[in-house]
Backbone as XML, in Angstrom:
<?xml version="1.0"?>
<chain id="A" units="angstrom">
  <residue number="1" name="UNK">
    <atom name="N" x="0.377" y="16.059" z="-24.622"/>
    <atom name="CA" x="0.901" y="15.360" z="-23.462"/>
    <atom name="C" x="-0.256" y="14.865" z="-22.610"/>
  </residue>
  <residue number="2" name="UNK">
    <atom name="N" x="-0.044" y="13.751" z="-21.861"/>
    <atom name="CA" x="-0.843" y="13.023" z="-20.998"/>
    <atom name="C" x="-0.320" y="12.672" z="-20.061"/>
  </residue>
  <residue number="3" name="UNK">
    <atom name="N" x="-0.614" y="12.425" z="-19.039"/>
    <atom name="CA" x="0.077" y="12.142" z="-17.469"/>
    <atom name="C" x="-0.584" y="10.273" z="-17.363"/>
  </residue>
  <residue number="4" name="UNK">
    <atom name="N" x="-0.155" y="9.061" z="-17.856"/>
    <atom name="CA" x="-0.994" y="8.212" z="-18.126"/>
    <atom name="C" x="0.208" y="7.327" z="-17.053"/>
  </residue>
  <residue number="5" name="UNK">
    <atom name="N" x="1.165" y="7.620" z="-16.832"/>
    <atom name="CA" x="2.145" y="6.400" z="-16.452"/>
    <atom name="C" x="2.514" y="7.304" z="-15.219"/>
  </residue>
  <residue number="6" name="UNK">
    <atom name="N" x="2.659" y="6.157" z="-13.637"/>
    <atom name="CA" x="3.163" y="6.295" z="-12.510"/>
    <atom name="C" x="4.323" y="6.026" z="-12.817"/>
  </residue>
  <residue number="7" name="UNK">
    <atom name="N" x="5.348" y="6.828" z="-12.219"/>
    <atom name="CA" x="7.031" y="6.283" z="-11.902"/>
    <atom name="C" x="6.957" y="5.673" z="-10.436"/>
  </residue>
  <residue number="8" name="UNK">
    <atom name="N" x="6.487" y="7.029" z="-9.770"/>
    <atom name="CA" x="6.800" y="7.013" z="-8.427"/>
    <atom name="C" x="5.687" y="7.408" z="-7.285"/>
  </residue>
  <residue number="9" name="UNK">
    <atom name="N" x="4.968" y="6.842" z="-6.329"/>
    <atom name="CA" x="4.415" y="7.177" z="-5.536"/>
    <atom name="C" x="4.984" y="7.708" z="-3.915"/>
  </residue>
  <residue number="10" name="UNK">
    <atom name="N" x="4.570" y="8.252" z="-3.354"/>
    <atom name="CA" x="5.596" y="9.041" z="-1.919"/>
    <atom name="C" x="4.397" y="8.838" z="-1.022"/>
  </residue>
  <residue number="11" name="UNK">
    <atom name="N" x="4.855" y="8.079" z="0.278"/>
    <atom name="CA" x="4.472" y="7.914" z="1.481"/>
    <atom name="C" x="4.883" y="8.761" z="2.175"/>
  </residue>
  <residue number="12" name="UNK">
    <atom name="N" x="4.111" y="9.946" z="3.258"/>
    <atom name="CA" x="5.124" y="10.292" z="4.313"/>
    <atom name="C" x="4.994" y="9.531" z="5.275"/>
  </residue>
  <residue number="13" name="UNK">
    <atom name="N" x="6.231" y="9.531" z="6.407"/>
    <atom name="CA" x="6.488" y="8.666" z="7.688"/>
    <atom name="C" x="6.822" y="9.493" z="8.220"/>
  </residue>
  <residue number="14" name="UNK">
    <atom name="N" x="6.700" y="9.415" z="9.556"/>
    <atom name="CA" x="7.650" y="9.724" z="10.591"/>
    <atom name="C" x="8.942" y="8.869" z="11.233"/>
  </residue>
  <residue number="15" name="UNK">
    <atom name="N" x="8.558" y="7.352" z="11.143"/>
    <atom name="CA" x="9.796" y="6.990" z="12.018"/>
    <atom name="C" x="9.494" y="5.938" z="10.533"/>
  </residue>
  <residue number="16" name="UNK">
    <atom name="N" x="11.158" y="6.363" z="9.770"/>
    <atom name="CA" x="11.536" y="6.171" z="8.412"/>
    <atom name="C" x="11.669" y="4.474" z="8.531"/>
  </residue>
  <residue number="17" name="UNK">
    <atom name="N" x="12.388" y="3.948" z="9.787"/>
    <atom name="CA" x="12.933" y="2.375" z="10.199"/>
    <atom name="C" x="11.766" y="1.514" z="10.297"/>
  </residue>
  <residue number="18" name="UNK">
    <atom name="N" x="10.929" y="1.790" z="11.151"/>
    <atom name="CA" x="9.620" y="1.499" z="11.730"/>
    <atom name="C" x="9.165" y="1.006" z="10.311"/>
  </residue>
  <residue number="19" name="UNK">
    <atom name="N" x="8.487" y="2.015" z="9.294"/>
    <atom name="CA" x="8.115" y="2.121" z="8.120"/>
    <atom name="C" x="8.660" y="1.437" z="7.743"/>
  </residue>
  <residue number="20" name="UNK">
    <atom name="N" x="10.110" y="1.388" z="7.040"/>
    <atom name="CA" x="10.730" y="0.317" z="6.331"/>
    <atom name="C" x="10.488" y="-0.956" z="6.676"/>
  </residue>
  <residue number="21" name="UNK">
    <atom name="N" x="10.606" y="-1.089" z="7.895"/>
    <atom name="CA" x="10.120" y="-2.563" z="8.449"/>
    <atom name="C" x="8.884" y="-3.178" z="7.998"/>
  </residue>
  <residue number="22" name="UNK">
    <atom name="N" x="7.918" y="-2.667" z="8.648"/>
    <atom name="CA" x="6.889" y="-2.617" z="7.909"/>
    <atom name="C" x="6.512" y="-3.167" z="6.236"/>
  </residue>
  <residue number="23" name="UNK">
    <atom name="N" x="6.922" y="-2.436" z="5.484"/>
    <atom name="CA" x="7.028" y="-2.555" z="4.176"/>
    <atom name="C" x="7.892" y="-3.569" z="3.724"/>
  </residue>
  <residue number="24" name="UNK">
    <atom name="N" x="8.756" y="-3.545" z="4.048"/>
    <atom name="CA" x="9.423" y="-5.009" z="3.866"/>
    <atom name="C" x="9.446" y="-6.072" z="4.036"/>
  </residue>
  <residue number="25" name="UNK">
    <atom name="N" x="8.653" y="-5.956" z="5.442"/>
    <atom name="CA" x="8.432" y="-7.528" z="6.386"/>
    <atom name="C" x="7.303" y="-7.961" z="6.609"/>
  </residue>
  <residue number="26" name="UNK">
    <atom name="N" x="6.297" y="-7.158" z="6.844"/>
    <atom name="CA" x="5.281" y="-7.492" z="6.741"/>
    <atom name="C" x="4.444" y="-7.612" z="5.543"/>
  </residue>
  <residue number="27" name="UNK">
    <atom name="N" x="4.534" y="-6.727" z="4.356"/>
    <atom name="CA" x="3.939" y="-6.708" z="3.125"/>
    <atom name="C" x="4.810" y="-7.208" z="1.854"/>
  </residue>
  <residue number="28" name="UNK">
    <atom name="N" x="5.956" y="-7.538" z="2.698"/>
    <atom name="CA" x="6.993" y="-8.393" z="1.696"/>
    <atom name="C" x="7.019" y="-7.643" z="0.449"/>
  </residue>
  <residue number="29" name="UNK">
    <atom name="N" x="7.191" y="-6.510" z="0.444"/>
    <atom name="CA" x="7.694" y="-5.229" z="-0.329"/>
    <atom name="C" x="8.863" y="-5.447" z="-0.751"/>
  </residue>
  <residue number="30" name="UNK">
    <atom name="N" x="9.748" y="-5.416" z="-2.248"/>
    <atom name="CA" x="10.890" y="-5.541" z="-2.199"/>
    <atom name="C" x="11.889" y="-4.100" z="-1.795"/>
  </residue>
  <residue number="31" name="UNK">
    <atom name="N" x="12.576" y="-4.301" z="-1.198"/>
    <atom name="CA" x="13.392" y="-2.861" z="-0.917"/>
    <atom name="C" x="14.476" y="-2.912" z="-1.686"/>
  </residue>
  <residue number="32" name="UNK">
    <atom name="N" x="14.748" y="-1.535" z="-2.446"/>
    <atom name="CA" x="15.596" y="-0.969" z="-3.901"/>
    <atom name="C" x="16.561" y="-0.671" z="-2.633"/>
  </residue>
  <residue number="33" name="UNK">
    <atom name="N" x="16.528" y="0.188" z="-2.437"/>
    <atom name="CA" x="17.146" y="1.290" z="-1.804"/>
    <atom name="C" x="17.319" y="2.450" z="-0.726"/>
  </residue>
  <residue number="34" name="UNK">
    <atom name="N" x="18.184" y="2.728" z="0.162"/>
    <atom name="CA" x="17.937" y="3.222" z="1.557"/>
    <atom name="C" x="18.194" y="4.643" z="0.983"/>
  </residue>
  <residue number="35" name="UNK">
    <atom name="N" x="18.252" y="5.965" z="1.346"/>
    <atom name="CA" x="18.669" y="7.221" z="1.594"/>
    <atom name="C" x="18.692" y="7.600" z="3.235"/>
  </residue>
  <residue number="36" name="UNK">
    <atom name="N" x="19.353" y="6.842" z="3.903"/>
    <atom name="CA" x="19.357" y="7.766" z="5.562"/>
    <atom name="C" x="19.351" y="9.065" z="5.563"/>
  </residue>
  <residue number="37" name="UNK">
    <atom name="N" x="18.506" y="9.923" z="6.099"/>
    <atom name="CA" x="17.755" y="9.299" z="7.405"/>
    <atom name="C" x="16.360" y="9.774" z="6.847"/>
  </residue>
  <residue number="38" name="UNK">
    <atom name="N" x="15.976" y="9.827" z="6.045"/>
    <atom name="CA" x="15.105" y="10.670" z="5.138"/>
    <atom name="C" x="14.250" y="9.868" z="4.189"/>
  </residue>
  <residue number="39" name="UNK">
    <atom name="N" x="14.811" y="8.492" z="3.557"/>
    <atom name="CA" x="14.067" y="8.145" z="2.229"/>
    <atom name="C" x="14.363" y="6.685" z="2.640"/>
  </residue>
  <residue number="40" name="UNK">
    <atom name="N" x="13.102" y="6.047" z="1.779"/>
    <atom name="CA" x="13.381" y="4.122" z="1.836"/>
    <atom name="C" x="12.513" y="4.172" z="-0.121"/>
  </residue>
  <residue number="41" name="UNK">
    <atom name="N" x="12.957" y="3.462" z="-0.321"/>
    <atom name="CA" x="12.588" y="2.613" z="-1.952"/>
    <atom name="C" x="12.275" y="1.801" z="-2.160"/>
  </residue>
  <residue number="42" name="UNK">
    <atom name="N" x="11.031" y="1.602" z="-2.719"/>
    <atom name="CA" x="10.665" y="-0.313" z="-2.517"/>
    <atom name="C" x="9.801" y="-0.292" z="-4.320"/>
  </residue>
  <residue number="43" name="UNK">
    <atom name="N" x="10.301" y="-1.692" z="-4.874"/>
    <atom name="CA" x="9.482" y="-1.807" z="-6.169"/>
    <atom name="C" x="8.687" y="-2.275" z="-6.381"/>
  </residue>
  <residue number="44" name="UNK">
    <atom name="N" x="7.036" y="-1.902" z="-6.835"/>
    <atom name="CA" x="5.916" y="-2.093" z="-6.840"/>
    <atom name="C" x="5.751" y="-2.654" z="-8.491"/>
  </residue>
  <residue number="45" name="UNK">
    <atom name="N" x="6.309" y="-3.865" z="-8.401"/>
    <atom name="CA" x="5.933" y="-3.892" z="-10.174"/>
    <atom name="C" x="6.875" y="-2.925" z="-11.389"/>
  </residue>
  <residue number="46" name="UNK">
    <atom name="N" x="7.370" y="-2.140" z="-10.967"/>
    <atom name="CA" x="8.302" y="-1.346" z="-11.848"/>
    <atom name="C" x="7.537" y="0.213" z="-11.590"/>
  </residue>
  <residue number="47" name="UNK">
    <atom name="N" x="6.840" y="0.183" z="-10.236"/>
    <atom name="CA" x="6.971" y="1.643" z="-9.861"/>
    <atom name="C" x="7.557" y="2.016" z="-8.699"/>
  </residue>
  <residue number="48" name="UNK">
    <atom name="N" x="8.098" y="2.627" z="-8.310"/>
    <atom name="CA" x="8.868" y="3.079" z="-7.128"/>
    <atom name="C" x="7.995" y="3.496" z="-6.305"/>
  </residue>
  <residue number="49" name="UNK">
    <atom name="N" x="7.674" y="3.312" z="-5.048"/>
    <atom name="CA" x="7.407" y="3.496" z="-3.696"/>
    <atom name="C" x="8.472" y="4.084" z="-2.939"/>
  </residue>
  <residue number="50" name="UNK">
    <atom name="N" x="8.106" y="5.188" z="-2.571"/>
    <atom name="CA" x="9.166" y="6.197" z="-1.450"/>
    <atom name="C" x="8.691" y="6.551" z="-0.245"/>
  </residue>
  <residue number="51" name="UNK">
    <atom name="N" x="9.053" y="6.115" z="0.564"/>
    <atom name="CA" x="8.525" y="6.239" z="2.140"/>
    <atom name="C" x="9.557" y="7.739" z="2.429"/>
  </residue>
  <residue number="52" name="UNK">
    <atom name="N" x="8.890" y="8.447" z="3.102"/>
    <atom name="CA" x="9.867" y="9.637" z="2.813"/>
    <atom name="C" x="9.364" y="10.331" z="4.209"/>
  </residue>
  <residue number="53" name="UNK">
    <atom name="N" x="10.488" y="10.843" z="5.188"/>
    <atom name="CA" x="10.301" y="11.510" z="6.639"/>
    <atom name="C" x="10.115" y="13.024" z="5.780"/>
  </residue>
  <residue number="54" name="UNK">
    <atom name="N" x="9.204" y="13.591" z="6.351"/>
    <atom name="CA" x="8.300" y="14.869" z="5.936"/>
    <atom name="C" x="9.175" y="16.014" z="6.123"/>
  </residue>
  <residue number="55" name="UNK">
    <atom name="N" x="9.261" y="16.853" z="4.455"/>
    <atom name="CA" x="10.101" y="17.849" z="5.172"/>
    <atom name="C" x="9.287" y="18.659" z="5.241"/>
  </residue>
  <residue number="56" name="UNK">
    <atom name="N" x="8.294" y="19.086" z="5.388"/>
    <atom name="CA" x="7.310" y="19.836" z="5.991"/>
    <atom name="C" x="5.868" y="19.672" z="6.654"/>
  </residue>
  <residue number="57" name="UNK">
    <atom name="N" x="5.805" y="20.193" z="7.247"/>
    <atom name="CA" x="4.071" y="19.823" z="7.843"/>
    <atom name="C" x="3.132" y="19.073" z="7.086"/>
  </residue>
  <residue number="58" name="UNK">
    <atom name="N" x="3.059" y="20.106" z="5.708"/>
    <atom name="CA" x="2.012" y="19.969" z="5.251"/>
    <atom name="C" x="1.994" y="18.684" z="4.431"/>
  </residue>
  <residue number="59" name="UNK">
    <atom name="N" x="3.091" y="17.955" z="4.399"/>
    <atom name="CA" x="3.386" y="16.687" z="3.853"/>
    <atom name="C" x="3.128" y="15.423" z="5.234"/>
  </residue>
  <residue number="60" name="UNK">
    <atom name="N" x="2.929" y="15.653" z="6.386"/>
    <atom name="CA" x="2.647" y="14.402" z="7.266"/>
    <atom name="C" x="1.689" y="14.115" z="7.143"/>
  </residue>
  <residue number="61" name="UNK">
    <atom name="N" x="1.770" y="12.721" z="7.883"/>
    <atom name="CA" x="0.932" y="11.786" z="7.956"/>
    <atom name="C" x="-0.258" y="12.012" z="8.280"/>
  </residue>
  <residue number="62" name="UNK">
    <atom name="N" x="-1.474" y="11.152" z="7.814"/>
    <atom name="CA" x="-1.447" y="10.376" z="6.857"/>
    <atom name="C" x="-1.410" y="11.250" z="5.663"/>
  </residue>
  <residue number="63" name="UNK">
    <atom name="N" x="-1.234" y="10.039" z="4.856"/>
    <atom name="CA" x="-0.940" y="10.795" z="3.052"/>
    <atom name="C" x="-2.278" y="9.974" z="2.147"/>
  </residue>
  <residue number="64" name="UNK">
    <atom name="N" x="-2.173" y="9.798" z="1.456"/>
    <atom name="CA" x="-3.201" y="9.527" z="-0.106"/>
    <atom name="C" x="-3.586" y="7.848" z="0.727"/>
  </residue>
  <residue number="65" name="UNK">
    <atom name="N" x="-4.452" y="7.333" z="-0.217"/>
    <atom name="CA" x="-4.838" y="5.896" z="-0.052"/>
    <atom name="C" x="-3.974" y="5.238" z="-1.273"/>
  </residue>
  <residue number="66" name="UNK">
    <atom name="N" x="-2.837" y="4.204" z="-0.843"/>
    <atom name="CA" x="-2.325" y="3.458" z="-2.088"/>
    <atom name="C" x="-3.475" y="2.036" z="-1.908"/>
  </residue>
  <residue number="67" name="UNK">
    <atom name="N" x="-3.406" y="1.841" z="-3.119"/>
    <atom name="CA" x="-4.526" y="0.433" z="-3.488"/>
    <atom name="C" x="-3.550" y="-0.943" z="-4.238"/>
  </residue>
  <residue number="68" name="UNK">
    <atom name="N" x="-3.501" y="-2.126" z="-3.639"/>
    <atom name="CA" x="-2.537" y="-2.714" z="-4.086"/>
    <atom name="C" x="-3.374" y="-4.098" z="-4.872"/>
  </residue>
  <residue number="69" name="UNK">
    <atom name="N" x="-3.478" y="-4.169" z="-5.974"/>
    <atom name="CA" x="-4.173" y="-4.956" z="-6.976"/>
    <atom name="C" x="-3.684" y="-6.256" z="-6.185"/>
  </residue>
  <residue number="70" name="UNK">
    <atom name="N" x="-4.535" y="-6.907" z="-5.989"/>
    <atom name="CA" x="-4.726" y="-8.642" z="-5.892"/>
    <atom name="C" x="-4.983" y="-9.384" z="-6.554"/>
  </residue>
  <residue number="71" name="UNK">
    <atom name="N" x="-4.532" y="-10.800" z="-7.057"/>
    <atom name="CA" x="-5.430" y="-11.677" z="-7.810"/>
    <atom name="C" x="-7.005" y="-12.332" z="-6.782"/>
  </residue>
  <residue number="72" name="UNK">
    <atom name="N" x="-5.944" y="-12.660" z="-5.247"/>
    <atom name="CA" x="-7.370" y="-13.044" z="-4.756"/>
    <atom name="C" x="-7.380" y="-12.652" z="-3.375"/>
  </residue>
  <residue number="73" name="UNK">
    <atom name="N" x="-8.258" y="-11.338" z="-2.963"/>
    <atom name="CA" x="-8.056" y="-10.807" z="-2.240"/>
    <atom name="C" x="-8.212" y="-11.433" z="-0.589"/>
  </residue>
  <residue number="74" name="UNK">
    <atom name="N" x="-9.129" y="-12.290" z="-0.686"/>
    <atom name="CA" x="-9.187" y="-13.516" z="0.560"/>
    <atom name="C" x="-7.672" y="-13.742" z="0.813"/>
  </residue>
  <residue number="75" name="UNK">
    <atom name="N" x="-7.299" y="-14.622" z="0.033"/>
    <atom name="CA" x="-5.585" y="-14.849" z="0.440"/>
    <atom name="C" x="-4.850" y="-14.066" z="0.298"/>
  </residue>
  <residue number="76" name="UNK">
    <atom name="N" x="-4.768" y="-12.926" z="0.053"/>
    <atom name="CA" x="-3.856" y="-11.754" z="0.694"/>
    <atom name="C" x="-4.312" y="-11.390" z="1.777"/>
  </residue>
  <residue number="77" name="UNK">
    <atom name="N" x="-5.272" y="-11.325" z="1.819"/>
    <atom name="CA" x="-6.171" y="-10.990" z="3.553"/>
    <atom name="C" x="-5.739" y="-11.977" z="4.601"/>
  </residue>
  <residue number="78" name="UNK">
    <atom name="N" x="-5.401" y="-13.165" z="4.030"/>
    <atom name="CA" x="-5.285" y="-14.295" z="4.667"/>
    <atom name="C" x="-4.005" y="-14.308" z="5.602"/>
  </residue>
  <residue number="79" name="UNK">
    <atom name="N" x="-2.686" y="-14.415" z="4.435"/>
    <atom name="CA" x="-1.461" y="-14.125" z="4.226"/>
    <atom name="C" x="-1.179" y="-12.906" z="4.870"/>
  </residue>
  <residue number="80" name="UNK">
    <atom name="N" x="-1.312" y="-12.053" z="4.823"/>
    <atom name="CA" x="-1.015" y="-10.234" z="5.583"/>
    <atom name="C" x="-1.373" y="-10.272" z="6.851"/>
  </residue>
  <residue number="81" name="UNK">
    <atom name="N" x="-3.055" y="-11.286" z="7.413"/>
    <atom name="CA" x="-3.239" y="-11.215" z="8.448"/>
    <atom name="C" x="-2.256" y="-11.828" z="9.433"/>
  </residue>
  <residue number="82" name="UNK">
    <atom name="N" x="-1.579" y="-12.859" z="8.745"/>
    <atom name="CA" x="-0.522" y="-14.527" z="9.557"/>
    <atom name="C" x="0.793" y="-13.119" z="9.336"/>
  </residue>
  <residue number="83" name="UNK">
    <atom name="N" x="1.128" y="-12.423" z="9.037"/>
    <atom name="CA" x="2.415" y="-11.585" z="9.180"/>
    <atom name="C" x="2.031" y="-10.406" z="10.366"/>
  </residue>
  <residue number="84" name="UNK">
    <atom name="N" x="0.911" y="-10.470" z="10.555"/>
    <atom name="CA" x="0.625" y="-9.194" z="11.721"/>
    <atom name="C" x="-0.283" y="-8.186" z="11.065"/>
  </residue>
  <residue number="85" name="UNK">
    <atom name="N" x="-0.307" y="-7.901" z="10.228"/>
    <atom name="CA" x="-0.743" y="-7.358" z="9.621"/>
    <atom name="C" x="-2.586" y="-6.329" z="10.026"/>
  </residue>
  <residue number="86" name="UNK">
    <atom name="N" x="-2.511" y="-5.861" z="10.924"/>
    <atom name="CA" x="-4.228" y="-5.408" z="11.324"/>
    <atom name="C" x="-5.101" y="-4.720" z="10.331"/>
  </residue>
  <residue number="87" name="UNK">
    <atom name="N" x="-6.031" y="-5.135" z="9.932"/>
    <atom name="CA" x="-7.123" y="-4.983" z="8.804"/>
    <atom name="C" x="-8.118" y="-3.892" z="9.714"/>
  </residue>
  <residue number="88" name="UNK">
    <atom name="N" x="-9.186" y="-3.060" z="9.126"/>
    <atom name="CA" x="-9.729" y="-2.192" z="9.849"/>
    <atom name="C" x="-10.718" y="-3.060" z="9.618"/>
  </residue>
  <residue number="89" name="UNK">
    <atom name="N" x="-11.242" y="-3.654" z="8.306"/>
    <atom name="CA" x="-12.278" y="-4.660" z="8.103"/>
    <atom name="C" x="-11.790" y="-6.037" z="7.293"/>
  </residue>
  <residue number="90" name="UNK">
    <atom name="N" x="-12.505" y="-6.937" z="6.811"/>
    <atom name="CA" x="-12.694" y="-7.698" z="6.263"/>
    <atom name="C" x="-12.698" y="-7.648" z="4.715"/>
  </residue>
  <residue number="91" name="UNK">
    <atom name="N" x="-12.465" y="-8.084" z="3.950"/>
    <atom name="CA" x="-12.742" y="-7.925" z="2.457"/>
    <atom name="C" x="-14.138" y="-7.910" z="1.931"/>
  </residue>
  <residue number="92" name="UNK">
    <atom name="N" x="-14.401" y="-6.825" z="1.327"/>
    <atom name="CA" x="-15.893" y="-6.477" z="1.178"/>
    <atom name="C" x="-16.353" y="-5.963" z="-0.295"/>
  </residue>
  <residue number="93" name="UNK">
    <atom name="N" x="-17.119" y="-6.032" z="-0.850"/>
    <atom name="CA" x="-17.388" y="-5.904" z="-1.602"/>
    <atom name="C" x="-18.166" y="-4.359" z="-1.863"/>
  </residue>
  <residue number="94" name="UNK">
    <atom name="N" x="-17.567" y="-3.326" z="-3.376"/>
    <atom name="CA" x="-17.449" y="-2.115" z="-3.389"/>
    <atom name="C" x="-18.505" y="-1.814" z="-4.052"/>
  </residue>
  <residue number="95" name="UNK">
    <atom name="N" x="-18.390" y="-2.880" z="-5.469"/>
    <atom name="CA" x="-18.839" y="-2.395" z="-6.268"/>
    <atom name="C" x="-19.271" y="-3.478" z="-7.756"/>
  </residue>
  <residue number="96" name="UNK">
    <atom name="N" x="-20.703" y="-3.937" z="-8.505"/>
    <atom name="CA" x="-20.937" y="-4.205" z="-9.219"/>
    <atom name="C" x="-20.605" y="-3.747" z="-10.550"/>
  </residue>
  <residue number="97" name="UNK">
    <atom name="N" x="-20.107" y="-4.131" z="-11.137"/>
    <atom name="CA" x="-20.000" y="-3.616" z="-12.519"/>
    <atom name="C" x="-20.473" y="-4.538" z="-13.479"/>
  </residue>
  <residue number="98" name="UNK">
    <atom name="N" x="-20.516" y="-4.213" z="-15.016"/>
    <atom name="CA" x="-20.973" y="-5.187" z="-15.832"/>
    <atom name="C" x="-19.953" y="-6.909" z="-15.509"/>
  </residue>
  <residue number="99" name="UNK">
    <atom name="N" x="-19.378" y="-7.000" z="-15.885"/>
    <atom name="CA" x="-18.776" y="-8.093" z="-15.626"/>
    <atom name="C" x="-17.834" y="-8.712" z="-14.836"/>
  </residue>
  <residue number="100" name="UNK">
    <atom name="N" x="-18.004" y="-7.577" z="-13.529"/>
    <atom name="CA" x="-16.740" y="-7.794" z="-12.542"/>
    <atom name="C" x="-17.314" y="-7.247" z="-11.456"/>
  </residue>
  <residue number="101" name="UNK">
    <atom name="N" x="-16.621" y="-8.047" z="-10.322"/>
    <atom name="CA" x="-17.290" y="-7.593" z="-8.696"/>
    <atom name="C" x="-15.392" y="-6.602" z="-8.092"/>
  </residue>
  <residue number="102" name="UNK">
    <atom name="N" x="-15.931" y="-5.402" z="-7.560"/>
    <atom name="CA" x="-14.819" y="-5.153" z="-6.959"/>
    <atom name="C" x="-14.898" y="-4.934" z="-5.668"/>
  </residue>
  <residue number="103" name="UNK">
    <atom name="N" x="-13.639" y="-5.767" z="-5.239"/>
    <atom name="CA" x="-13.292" y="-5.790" z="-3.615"/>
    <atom name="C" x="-12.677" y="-5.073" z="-3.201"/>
  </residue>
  <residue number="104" name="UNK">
    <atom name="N" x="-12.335" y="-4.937" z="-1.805"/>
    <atom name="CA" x="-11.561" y="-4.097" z="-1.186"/>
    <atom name="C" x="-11.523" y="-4.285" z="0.113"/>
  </residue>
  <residue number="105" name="UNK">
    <atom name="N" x="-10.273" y="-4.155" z="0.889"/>
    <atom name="CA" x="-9.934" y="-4.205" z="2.649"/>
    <atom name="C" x="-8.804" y="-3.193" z="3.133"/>
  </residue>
  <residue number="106" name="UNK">
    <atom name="N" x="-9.486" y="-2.182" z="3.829"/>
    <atom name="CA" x="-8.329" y="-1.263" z="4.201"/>
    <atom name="C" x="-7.434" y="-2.024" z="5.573"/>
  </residue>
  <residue number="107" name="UNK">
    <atom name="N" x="-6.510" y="-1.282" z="5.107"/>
    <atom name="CA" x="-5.389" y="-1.342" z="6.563"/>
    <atom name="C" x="-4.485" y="-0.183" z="6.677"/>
  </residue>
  <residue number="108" name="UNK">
    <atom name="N" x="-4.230" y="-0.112" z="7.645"/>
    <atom name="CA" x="-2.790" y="0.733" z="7.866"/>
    <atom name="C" x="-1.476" y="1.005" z="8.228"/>
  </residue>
  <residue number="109" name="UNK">
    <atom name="N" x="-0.754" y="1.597" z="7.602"/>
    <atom name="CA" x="0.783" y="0.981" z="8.199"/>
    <atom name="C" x="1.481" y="1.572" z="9.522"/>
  </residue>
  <residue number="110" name="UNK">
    <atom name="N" x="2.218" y="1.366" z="9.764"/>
    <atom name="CA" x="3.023" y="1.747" z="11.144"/>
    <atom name="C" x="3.046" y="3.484" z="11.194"/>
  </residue>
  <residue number="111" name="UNK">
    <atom name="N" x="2.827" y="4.088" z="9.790"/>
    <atom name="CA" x="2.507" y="5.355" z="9.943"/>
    <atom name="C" x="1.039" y="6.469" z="10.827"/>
  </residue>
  <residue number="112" name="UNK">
    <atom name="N" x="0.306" y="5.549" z="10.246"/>
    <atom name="CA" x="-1.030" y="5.603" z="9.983"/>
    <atom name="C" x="-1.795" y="5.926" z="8.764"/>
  </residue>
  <residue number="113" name="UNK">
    <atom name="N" x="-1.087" y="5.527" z="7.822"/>
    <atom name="CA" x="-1.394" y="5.884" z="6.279"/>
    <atom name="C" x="-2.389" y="5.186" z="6.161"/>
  </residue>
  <residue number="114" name="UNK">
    <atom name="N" x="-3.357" y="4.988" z="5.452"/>
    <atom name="CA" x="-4.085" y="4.302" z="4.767"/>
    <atom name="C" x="-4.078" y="3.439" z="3.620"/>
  </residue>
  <residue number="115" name="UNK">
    <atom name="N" x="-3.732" y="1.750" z="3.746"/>
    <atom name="CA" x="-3.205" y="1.498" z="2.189"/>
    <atom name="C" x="-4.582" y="0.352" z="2.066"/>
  </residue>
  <residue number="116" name="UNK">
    <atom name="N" x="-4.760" y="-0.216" z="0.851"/>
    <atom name="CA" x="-5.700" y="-0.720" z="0.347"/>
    <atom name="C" x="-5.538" y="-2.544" z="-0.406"/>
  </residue>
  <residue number="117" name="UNK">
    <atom name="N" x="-5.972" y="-3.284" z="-0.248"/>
    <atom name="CA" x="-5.850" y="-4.529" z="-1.316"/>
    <atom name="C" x="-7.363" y="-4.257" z="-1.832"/>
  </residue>
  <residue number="118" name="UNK">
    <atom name="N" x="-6.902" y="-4.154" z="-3.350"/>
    <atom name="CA" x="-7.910" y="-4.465" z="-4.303"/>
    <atom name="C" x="-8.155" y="-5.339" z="-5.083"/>
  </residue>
  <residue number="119" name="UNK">
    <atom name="N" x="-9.193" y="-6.249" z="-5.232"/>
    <atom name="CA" x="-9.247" y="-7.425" z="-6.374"/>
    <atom name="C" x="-10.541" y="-7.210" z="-7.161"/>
  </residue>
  <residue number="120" name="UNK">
    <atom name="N" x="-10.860" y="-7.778" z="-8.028"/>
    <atom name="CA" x="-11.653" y="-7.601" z="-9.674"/>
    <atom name="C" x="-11.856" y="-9.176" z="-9.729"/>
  </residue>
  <residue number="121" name="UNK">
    <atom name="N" x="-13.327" y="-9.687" z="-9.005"/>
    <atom name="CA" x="-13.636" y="-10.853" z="-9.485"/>
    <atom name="C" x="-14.642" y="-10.893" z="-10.836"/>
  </residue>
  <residue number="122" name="UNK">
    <atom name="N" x="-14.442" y="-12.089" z="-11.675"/>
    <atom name="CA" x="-15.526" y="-11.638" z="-12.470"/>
    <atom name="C" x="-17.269" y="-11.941" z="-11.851"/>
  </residue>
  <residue number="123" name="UNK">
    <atom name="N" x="-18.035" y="-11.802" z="-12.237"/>
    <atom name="CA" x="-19.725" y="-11.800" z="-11.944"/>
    <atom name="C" x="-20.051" y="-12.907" z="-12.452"/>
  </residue>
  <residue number="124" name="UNK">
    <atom name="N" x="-20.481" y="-13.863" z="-11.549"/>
    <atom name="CA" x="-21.166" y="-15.451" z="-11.579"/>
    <atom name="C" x="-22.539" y="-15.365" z="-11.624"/>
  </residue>
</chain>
């Protein structure tokens, strides 16, 4: 056995609406499905995203860094910024590799989570 495939990733929130909003409207997230007052569902490509009000401490906010693949991370930067969207920085560059430059721009959501756009240019 191997653990190689995501189903599902879990956000905690505190204010579950707030969040949903968020995710839906501003990052134009598609939303699956509600569970009041507790759970929101949104599909990432065919993985599930769960914004989920904490049933314990040790599950609040903030949670993990999600990283959301870009083709071109300028115009998602662009696009996210014209929805409201507040960036902590600019799109910056992480990391050289043999044949690819990788980017990256954090932001955060109405939680205070930490989420990520990542893009993979190739090396000119």
């Amino acid at each position: 056995m191997n653990l190689s495939h995501i189903e599902q990733v879990a956000i905690p929130v505190r204010d579950l609406a707030r969040a949903t909003a968020f995710y839906r409207d501003l990052l134009g997230m598609k939303l699956l499905f509600e569970v009041p007052p507790q759970l929101a569902f949104f599909d990432c490509d065919g993985i599930r995203l769960a914004l989920s009000i904490a049933s314990d401490p040790m599950y609040e906010p903030p949670g993990s860094i999600v990283y959301y693949g870009v083709p071109d991370i300028n115009a998602a930067h662009a696009e996210l910024g014209q929805r409201g969207v507040e960036f902590l920085q600019e799109p910056h560059l992480v990391a050289r590799l043999d044949a690819v430059e990788v980017w990256m721009a954090f932001f955060e959501d109405t939680e205070g989570n930490t989420l990520a756009l990542t893009s993979e240019r190739p090396v000119e």
